[in-house]
TIZA-362322 format. One line per 4 residues: number of its first residue (from 1); their letters; for each residue x, y, z of N, C-alpha, C, CB. Coordinates in nm, 2 decimals, decimal comma. Glycine has a CB too. Layout:
% TIZA-362322
NUM) A) X/Y/Z/X/Y/Z/X/Y/Z/X/Y/Z; ...
***
This chain:
% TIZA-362322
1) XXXX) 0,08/-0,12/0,00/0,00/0,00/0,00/0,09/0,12/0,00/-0,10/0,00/0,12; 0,06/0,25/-0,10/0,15/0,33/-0,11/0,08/0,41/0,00/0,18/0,39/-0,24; 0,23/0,50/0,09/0,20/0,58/0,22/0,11/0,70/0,13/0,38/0,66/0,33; 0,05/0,76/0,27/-0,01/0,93/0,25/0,13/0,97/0,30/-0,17/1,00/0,37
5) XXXX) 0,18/1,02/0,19/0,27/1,14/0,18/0,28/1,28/0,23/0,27/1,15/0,07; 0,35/1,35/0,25/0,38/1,45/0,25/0,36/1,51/0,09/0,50/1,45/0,32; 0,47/1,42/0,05/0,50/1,48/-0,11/0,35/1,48/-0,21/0,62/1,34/-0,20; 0,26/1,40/-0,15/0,11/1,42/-0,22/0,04/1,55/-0,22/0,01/1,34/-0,17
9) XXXX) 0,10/1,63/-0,12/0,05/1,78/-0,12/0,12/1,85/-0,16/0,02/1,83/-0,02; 0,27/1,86/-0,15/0,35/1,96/-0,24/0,35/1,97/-0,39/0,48/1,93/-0,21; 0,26/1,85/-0,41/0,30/1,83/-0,59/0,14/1,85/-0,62/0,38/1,63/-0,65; 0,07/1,96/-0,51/-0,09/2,00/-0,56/-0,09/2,11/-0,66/-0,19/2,07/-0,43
13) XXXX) 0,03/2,16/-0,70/-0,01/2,27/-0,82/-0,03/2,22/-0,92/0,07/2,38/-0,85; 0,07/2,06/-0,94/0,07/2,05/-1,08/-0,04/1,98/-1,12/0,18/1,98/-1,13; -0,15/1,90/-1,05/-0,23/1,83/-1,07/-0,32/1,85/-0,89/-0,16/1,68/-1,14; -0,44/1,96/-0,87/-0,49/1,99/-0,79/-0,60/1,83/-0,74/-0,54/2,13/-0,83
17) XXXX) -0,66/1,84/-0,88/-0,78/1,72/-0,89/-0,71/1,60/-0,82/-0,83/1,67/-1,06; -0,61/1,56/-0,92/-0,52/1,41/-0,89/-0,50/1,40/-0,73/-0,33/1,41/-0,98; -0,42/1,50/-0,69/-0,39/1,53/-0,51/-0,49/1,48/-0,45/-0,38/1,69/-0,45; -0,63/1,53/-0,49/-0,74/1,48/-0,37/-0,80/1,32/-0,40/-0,89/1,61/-0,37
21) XXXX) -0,75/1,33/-0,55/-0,81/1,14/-0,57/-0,71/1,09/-0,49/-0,80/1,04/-0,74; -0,60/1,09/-0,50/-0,47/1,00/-0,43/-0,48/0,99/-0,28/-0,33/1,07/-0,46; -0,53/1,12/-0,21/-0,53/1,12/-0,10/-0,66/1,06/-0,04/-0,50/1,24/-0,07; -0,75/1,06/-0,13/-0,88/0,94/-0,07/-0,87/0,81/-0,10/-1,02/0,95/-0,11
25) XXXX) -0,80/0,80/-0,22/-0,77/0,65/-0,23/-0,67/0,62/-0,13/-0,73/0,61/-0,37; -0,57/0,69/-0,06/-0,48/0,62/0,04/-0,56/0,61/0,14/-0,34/0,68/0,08; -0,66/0,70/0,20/-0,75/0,73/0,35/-0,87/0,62/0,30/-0,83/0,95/0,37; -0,89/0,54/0,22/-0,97/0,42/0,17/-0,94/0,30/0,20/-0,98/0,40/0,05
29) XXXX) -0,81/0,31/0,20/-0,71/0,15/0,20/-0,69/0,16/0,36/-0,52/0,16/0,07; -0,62/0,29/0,40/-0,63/0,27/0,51/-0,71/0,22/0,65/-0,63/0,33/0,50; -0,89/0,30/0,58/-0,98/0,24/0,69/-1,05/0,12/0,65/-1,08/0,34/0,75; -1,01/0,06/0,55/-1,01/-0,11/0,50/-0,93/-0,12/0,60/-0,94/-0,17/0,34
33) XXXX) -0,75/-0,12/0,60/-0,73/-0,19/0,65/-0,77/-0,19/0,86/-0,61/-0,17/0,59; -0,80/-0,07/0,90/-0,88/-0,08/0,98/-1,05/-0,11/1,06/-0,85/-0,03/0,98; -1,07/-0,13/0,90/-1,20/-0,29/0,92/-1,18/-0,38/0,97/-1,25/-0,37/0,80; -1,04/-0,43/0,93/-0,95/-0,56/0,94/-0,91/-0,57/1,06/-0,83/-0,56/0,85
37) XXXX) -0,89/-0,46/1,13/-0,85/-0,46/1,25/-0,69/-0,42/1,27/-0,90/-0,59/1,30; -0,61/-0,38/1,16/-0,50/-0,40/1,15/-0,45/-0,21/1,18/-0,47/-0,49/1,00; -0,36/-0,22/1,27/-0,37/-0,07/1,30/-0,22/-0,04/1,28/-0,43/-0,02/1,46; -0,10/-0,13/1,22/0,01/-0,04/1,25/0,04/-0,13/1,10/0,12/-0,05/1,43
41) XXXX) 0,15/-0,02/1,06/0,14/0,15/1,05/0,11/0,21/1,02/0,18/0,21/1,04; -0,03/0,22/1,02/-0,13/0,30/0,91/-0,10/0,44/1,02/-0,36/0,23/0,88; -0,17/0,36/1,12/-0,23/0,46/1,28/-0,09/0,59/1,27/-0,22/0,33/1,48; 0,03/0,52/1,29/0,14/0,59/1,31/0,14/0,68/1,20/0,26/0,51/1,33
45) XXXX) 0,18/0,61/1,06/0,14/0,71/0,92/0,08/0,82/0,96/0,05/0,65/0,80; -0,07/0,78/0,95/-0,15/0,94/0,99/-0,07/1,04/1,07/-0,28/0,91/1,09; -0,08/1,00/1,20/-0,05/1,06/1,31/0,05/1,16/1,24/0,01/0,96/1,43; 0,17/1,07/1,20/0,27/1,20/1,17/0,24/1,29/1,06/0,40/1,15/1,15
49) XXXX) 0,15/1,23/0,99/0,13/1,36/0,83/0,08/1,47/0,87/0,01/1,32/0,70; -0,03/1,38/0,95/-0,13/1,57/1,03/-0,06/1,66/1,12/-0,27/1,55/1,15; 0,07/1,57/1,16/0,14/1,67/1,21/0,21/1,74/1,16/0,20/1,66/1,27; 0,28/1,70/1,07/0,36/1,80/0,95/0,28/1,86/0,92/0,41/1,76/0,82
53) XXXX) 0,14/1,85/0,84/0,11/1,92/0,77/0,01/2,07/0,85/0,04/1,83/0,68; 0,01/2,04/0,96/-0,01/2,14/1,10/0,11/2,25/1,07/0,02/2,05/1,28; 0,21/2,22/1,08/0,32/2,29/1,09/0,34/2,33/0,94/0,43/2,22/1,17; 0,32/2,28/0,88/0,32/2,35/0,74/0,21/2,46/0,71/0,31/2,25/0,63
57) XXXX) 0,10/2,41/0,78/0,02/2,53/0,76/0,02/2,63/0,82/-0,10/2,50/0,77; 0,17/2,60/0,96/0,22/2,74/1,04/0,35/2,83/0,99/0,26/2,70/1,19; 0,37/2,71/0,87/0,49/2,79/0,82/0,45/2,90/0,70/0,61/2,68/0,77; 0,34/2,83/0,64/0,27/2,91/0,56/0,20/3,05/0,57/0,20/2,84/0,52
61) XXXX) 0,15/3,03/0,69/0,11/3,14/0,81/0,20/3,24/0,84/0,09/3,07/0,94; 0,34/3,20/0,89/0,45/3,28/0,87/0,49/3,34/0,78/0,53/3,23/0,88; 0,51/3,29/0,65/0,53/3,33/0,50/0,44/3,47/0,52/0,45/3,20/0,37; 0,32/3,46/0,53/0,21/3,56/0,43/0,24/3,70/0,56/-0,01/3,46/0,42
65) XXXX) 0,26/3,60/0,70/0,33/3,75/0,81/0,45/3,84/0,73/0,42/3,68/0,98; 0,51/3,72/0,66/0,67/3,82/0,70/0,67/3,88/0,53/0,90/3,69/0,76; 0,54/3,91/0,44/0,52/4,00/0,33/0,53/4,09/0,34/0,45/4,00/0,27; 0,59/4,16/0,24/0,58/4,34/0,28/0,41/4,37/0,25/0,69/4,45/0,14
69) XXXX) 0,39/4,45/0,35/0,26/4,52/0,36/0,24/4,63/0,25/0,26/4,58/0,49; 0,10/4,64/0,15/0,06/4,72/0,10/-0,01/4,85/0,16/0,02/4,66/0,03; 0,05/4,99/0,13/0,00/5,06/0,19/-0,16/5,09/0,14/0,09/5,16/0,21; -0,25/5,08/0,22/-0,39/5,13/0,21/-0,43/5,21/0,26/-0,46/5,08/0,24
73) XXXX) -0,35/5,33/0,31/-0,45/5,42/0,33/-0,36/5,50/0,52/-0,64/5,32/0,33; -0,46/5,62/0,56/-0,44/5,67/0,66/-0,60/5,63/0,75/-0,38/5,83/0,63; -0,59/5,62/0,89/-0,68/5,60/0,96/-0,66/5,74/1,06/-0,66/5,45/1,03; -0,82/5,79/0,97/-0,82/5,96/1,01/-0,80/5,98/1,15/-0,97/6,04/0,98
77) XXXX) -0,89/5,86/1,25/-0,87/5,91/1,35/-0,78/5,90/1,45/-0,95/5,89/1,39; -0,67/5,81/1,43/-0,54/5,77/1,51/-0,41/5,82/1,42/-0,53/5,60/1,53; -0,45/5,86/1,31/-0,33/5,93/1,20/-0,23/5,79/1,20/-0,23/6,12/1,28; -0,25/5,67/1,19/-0,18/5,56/1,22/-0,18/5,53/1,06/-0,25/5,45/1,35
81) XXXX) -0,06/5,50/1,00/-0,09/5,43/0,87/-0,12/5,26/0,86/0,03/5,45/0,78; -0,19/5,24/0,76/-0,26/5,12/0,76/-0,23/5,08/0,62/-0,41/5,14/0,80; -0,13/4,91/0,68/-0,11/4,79/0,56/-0,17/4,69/0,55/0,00/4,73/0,54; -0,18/4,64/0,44/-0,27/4,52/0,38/-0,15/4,40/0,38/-0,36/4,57/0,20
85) XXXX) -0,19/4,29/0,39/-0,08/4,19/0,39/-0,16/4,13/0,27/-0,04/4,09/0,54; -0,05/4,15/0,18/-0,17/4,02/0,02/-0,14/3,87/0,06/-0,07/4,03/-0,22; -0,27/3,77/0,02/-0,31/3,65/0,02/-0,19/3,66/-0,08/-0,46/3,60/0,00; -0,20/3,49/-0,03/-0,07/3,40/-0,07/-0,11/3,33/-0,22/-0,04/3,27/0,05
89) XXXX) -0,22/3,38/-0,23/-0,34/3,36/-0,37/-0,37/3,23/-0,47/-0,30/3,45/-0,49; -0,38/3,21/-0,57/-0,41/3,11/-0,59/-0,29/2,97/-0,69/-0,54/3,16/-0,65; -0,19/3,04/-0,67/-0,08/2,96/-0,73/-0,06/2,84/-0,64/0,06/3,03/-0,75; 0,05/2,81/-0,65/0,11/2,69/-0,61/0,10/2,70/-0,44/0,28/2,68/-0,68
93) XXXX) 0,16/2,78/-0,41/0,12/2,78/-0,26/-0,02/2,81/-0,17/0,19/2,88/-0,22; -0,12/2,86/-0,26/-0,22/2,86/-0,26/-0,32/2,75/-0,29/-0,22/2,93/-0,30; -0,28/2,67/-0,36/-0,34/2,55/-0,38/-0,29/2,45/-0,26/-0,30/2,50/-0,53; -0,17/2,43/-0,23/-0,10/2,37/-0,15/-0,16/2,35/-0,03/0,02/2,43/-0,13
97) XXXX) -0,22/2,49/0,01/-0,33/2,57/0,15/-0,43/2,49/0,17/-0,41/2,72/0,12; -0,50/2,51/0,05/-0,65/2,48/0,02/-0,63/2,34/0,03/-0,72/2,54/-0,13; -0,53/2,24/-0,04/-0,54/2,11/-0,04/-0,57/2,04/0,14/-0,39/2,07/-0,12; -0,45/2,13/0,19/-0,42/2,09/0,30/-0,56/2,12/0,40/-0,27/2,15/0,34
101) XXXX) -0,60/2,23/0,37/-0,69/2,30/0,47/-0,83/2,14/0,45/-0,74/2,51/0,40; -0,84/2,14/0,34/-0,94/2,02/0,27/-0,94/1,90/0,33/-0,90/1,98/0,12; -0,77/1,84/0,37/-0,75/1,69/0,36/-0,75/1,67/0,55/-0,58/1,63/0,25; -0,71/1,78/0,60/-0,70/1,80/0,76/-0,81/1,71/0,82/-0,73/1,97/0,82
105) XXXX) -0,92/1,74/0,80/-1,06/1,70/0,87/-1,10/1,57/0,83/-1,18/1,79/0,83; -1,02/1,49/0,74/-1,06/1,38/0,68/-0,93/1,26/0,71/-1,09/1,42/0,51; -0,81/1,32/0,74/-0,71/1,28/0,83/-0,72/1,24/0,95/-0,63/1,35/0,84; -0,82/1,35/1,04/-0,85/1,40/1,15/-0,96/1,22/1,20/-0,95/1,59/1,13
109) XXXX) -1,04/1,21/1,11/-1,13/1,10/1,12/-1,10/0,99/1,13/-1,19/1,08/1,04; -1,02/0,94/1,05/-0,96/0,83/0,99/-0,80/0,79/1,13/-0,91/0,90/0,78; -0,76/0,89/1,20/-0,68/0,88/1,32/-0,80/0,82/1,45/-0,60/1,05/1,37; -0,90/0,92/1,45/-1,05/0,89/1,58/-1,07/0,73/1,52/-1,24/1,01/1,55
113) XXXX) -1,05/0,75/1,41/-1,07/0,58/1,42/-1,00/0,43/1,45/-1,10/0,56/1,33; -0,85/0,48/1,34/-0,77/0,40/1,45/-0,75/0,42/1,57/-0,66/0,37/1,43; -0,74/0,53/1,66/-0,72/0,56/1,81/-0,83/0,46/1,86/-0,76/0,74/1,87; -0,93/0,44/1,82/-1,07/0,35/1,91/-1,04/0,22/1,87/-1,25/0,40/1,87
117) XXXX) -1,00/0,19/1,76/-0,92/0,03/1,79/-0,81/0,01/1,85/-0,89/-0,05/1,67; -0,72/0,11/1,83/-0,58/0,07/1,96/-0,65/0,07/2,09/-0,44/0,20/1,97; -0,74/0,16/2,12/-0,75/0,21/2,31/-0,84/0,09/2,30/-0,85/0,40/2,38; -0,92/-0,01/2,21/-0,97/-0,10/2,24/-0,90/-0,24/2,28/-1,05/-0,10/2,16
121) XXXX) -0,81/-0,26/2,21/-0,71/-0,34/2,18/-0,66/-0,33/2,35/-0,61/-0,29/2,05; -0,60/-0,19/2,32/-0,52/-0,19/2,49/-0,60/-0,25/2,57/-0,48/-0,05/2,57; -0,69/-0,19/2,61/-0,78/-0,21/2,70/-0,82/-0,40/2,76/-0,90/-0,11/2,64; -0,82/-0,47/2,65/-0,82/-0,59/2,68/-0,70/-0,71/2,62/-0,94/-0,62/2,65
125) XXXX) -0,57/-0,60/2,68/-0,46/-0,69/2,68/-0,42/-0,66/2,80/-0,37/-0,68/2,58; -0,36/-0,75/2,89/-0,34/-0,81/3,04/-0,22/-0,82/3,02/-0,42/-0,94/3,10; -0,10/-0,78/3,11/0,00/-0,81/3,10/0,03/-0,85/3,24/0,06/-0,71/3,05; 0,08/-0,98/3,26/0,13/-1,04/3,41/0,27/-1,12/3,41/0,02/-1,16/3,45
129) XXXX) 0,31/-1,08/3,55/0,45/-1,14/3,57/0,45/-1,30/3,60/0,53/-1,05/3,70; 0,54/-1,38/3,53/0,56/-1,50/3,53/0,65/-1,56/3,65/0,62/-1,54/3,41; 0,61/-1,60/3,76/0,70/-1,64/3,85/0,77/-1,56/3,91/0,78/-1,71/3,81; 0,86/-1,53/3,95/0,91/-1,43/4,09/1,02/-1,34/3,99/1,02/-1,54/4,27
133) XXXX) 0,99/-1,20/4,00/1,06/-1,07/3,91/1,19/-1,02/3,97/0,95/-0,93/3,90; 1,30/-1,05/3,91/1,40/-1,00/4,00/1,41/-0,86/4,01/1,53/-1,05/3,96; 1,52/-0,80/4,05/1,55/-0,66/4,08/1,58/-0,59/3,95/1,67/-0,65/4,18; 1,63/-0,73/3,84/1,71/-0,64/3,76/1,57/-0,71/3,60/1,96/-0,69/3,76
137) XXXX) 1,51/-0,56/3,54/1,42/-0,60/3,46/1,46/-0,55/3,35/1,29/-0,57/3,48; 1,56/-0,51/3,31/1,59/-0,42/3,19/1,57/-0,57/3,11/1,77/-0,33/3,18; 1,65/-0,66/3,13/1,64/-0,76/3,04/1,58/-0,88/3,04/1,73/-0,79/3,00; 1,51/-0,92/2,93/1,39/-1,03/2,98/1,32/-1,11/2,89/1,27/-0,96/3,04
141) XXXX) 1,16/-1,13/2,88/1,13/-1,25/2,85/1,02/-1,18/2,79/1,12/-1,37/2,96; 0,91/-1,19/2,67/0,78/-1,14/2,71/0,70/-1,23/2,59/0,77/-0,96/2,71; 0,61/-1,30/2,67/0,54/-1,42/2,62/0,39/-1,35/2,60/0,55/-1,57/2,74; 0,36/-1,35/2,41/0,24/-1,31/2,36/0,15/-1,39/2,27/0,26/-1,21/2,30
145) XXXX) 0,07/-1,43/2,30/-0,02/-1,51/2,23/-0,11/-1,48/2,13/-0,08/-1,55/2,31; -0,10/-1,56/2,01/-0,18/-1,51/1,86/-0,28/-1,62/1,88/-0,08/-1,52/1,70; -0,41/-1,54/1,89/-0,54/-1,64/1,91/-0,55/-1,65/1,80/-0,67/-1,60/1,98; -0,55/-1,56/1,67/-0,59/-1,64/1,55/-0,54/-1,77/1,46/-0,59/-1,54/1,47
149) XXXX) -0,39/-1,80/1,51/-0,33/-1,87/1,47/-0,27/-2,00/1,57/-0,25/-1,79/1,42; -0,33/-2,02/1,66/-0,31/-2,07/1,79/-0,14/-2,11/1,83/-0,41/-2,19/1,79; -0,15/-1,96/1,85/0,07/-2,01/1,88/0,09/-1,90/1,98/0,24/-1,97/1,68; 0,19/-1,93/2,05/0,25/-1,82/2,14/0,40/-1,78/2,06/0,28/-1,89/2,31
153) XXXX) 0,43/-1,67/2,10/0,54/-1,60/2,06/0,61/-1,57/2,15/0,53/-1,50/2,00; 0,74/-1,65/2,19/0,91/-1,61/2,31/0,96/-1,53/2,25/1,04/-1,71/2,33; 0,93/-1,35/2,31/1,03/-1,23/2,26/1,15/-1,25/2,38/0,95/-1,04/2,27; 1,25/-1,21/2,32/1,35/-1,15/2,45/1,37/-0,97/2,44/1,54/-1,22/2,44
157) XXXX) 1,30/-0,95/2,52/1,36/-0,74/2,53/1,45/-0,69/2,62/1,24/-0,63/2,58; 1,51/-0,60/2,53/1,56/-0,49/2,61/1,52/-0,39/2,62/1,64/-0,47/2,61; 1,58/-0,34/2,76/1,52/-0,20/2,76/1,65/-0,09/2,76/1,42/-0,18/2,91; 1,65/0,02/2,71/1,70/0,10/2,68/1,68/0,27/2,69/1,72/0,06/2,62
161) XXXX) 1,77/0,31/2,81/1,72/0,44/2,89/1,86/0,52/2,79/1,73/0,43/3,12; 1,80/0,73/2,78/1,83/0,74/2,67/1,78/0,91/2,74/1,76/0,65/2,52; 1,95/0,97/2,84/1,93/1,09/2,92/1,99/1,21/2,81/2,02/1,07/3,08; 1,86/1,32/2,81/1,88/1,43/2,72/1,89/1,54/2,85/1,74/1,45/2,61
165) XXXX) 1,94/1,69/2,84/1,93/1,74/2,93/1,82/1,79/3,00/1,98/1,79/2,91; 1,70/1,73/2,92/1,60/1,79/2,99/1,50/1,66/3,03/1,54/1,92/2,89; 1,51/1,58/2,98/1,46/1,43/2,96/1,51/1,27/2,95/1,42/1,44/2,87; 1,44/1,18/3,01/1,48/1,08/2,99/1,37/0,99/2,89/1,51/1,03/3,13
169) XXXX) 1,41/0,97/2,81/1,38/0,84/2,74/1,38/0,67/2,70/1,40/0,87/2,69; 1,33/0,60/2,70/1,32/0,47/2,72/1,26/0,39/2,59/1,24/0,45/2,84; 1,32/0,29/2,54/1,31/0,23/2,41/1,32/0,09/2,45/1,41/0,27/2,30; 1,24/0,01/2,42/1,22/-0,15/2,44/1,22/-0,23/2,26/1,04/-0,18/2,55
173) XXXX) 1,34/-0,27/2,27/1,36/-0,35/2,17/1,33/-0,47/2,17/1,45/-0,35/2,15; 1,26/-0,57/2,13/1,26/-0,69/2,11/1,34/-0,85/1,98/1,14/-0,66/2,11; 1,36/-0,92/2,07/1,40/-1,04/1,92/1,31/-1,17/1,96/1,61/-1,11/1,91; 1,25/-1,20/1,84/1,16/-1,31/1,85/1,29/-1,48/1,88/1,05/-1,30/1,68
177) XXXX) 1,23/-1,51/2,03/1,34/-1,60/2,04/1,26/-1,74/1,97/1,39/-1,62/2,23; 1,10/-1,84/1,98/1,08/-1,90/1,93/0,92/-1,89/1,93/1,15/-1,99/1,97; 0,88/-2,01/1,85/0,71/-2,00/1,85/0,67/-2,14/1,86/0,65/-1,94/1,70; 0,59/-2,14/1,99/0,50/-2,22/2,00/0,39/-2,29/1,99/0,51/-2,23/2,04
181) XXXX) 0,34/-2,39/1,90/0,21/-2,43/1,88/0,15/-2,50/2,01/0,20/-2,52/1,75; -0,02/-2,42/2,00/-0,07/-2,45/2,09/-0,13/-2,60/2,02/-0,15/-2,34/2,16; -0,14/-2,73/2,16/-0,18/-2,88/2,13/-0,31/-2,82/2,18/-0,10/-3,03/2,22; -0,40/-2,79/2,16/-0,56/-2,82/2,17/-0,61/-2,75/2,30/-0,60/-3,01/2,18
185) XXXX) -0,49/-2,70/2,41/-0,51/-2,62/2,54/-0,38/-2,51/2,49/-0,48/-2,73/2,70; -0,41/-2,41/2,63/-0,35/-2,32/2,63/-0,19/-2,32/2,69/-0,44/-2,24/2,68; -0,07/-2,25/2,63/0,05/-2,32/2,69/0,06/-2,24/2,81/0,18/-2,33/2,60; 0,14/-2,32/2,94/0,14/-2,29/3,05/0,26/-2,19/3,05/0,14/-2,39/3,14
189) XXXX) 0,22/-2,03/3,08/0,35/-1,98/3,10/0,40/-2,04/3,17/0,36/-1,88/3,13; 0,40/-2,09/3,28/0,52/-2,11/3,37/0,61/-2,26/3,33/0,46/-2,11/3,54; 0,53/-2,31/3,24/0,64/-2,44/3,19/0,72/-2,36/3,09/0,55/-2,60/3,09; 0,67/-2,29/3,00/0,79/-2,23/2,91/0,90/-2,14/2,98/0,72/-2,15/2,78
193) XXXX) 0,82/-2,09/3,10/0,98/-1,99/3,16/1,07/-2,11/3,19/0,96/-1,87/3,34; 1,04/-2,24/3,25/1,12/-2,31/3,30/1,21/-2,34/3,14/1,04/-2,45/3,39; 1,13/-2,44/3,05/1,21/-2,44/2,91/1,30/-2,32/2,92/1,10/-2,43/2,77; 1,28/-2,17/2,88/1,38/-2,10/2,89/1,45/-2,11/2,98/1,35/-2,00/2,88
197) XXXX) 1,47/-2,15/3,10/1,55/-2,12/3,23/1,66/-2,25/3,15/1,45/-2,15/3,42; 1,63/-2,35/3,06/1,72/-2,48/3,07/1,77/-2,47/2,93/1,64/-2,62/3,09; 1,72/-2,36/2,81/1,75/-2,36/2,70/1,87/-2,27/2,70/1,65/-2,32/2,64; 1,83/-2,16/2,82/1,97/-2,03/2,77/1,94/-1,99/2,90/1,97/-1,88/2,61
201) XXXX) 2,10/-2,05/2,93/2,14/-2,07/3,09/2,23/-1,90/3,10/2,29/-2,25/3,12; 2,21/-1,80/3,05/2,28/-1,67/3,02/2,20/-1,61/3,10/2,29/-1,59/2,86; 2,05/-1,64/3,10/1,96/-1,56/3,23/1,95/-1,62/3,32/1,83/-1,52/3,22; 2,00/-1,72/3,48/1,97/-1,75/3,59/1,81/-1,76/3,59/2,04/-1,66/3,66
205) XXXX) 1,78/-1,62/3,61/1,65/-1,57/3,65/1,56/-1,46/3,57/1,67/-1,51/3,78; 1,56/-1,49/3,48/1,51/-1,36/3,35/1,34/-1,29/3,44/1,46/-1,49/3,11; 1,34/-1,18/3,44/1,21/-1,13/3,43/1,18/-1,18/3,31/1,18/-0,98/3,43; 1,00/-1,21/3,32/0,95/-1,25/3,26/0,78/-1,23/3,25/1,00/-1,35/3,28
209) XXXX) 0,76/-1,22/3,15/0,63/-1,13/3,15/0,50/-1,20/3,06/0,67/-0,98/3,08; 0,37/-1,17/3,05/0,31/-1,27/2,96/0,18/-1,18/2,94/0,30/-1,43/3,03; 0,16/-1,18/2,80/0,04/-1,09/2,76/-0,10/-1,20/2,73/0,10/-1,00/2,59; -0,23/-1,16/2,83/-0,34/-1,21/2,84/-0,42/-1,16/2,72/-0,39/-1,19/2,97
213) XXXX) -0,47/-1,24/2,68/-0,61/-1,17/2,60/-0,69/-1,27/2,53/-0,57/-1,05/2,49; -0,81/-1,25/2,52/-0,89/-1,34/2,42/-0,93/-1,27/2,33/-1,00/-1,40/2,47; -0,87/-1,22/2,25/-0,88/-1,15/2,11/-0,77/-1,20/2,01/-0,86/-0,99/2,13; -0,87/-1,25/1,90/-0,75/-1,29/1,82/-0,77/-1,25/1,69/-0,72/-1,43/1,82
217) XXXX) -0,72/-1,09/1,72/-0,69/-0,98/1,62/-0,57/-1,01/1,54/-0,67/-0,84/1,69; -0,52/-0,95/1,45/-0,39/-0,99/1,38/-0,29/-0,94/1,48/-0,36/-0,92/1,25; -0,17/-1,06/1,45/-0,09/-1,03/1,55/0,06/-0,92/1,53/-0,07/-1,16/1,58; 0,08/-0,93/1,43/0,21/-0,83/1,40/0,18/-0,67/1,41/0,26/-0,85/1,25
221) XXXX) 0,05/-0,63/1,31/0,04/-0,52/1,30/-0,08/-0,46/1,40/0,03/-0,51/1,18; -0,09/-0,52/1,49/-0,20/-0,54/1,62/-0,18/-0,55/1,73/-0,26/-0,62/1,62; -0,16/-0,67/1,79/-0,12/-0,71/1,90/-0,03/-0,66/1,96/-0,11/-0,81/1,90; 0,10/-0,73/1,85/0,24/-0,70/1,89/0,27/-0,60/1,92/0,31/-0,71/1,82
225) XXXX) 0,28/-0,48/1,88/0,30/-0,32/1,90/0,24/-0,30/2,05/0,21/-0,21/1,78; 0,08/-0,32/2,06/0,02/-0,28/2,18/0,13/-0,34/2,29/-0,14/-0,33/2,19; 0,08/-0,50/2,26/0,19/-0,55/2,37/0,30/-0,51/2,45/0,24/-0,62/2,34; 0,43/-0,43/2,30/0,55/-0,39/2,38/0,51/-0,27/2,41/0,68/-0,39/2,32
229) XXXX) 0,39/-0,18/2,39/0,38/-0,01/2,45/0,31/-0,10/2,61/0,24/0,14/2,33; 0,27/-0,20/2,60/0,22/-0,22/2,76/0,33/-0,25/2,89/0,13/-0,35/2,76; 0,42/-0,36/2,78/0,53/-0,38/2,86/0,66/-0,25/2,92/0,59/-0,48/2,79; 0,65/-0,17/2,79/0,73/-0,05/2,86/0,68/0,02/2,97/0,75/0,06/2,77
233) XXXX) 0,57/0,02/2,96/0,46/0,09/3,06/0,50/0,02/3,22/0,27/0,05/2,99; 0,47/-0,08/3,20/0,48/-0,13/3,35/0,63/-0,16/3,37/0,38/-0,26/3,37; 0,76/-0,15/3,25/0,89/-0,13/3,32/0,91/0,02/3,33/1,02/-0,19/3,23; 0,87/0,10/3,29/0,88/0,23/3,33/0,78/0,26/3,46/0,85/0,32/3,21
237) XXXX) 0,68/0,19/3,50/0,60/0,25/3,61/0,65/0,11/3,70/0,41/0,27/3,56; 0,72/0,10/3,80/0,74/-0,04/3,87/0,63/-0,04/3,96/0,89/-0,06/3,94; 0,58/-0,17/3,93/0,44/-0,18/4,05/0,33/-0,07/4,00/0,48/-0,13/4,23; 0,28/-0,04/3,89/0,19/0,01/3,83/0,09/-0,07/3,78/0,24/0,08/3,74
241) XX) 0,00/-0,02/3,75/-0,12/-0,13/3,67/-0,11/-0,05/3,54/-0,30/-0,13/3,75; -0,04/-0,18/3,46/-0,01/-0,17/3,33/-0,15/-0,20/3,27/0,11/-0,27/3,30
***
């Protein structure tokens, strides 16, 4: 599926019409794919276009401020002279406006909508600790289950803290260690932490973590994502209700 671009609006002078077909045929495929249930990375896509294109419509804003002013006239009663700032009119940057001003509200929709399948998604995924959590959680275990396909998935994550001068930041990477088919029941986390504890003797005692749910939405562009924004959550909040 080709992204909503940026570049689909800069290139509104040469073909105004084409710009707004392209941009509903991508905002089409999109909330298909969110029929489907499938939210990444459409969800993210959006998010960031409307942001750009926010700030483009502040830079454009800027532009039409920093014009020289036409003089119009004296204002009899303050003897104050009075300028006209000219519109940015109907060329290329002007179309650019209008495209954007057009596609905002229809961006705007199509985000409210994946936002209400992720916050739904979140909302009934359970994240619980496997057996006794040591001191040290940066590195670990995190066991997620694909109901559509009846298999569990062994991540190993890390976590990664990331000090700015004004801020700390935190990034959880994951590597898919193995996949397990489920036999006709559900697999016991706590037999597979032991398997891990005998497979890769490098963690003693791995935190270890395990994502609940009976939803069996797609799992890559669905599950998965929510999962590791849950797990960061409750390694960044210790003893929080993730």
């Amino acid at each position: 599926m080709s992204r909503l671009s940026l570049d689909l609006f800069l290139s509104a002078g040469a073909d105004f019409e084409g710009a707004q077909y392209r941009i509903l045929d991508r905002l089409k495929r999109i909330r298909g794919a969110f029929s489907r249930n499938i939210i990444y990375p459409h969800l993210g896509e959006l998010v960031e276009v409307h942001g750009a294109l926010r700030r483009l419509l502040g830079s454009l804003d800027d532009l039409q401020k920093s014009l020289p002013g036409v003089l119009k006239g004296i204002d009899p009663e303050t003897r104050e002279v009075l300028f006209e700032k000219p519109e940015l009119g109907t060329g290329h940057m002007g179309l650019i406006e209008e495209l954007i001003q057009w596609a905002l509200p229809l961006i705007q929709d199509a985000i409210e909508e994946g936002r209400t399948i992720f916050e739904f998604v979140e909302d009934h995924l359970y994240i619980e600790e496997v057996g006794l959590v040591p001191s040290y959680v940066e590195e670990g275990y995190l066991l997620v289950p694909d109901r559509r396909s009846r298999r569990m998935y062994i991540l190993q994550y890390h976590l990664s803290i990331f000090t700015s001068a004004e801020e700390r930041f935190r990034s959880l990477k994951t590597t898919h260690v193995k996949t397990i088919e489920y036999a006709g029941v559900d697999v016991a986390p706590q037999v597979v932490k032991l398997d891990l504890l005998a497979e890769r003797r490098e963690f003693p005692n791995p935190a270890t973590y395990l994502i609940e749910t009976a939803l069996d939405f797609p799992y890559e562009p669905t599950v998965l994502p929510i999962a590791k924004r849950k797990l960061l959550r409750r390694l960044s909040l210790p003893g929080g209700d993730a």
